[in-house]
C-alpha positions in Angstrom: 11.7 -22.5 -80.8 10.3 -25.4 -78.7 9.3 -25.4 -75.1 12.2 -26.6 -73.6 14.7 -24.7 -75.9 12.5 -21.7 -74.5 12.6 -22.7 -71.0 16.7 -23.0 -71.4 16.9 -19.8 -73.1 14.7 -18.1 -70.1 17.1 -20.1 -67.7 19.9 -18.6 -68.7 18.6 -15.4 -69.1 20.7 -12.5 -66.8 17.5 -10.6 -66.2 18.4 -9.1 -62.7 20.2 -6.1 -64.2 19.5 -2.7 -62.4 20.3 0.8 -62.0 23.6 1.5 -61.1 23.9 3.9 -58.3 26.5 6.5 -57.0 26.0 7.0 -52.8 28.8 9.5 -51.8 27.3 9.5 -48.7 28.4 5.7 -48.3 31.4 5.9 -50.2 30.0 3.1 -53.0 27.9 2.4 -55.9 24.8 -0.3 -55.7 22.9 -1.5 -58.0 19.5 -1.1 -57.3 18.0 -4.2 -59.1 14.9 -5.9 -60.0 13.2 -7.9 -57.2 12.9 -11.8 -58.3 9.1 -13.2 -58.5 9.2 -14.7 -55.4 10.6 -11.6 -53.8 8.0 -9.7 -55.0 5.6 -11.7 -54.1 7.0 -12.1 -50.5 7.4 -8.1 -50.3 3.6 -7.7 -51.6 2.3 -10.1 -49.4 4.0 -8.3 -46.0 2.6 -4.8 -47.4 0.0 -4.9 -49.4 -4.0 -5.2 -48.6 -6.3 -2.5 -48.0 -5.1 1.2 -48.1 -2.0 2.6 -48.8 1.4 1.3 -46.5 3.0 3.9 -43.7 5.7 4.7 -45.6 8.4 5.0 -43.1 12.2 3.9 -42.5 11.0 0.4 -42.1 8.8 0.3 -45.4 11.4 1.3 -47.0 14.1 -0.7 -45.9 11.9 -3.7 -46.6 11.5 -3.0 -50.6 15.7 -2.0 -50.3 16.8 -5.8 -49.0 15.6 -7.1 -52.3 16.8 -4.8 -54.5 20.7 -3.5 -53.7 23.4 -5.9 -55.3 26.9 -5.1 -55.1 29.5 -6.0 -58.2 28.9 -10.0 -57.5 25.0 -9.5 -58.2 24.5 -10.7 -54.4 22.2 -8.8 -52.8 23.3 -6.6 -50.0 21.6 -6.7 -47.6 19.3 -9.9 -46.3 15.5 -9.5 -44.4 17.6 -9.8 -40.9 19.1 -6.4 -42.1 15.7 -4.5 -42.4 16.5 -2.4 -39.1 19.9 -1.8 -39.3 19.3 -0.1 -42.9 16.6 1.4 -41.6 18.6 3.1 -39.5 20.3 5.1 -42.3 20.1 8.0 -43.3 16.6 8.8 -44.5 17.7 10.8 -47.4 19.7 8.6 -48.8 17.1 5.5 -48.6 14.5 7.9 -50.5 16.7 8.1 -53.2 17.1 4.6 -53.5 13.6 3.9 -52.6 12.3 6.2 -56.0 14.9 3.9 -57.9 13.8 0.8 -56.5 10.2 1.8 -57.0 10.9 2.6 -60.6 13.0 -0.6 -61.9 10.3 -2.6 -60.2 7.1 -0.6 -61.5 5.5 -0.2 -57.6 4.5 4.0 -58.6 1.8 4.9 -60.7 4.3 6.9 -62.6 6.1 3.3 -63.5 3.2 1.7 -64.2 1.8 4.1 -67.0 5.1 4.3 -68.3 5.4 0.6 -68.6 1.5 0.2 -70.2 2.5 3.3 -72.9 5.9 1.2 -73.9 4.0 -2.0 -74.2 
């Protein structure tokens, strides 16, 4: 395969495909999705540096705006929504928050699982 047969093929690729998730609590399912690159690197660039992030409401919310989709793929929730989910309730963002972590490899736990499947 060439370079641009390759570079259509990625193109077209539907790589955004997530977890989907049940919240009772909210009365819908989510998808909690992949970020895209420049998401990611957006989101890294806001918390990483040196020592570990406060992991609070906010934190969390932050990682959650680019990674809930509804049925359409859109994402949920924008970065102008960071407070208002933050404002939810806390259990329900931690389970979403361990789901997001996961499908985008941001734990340890993700990580070594990802380097012993490669």
């Amino acid at each position: 395969m060439n370079a641009a047969e390759i570079r259509t093929k990625v193109a077209g690729a539907s790589d955004i495909a997530g977890e989907l998730i049940h919240v009772p609590e909210w009365g819908c399912d989510l998808a909690v999705c992949p970020m895209t690159g420049t998401a990611l690197g957006k989101w890294q660039g806001q918390h990483g540096g040196d020592g570990d992030p406060k992991i609070d409401g906010r934190f969390i919310a932050s990682l959650l705006v680019h990674c809930l989709r509804g049925d359409d793929n859109e994402l949920v929730y924008g970065e102008a929504d960071v407070e208002e989910l933050a404002n939810k309730n806390g259990v329900v963002l931690m389970r979403l928050f361990f789901v997001a972590q996961r499908v985008n490899y941001l734990s340890e736990a993700a990580l070594k699982d990802l380097e012993k499947n490669s």
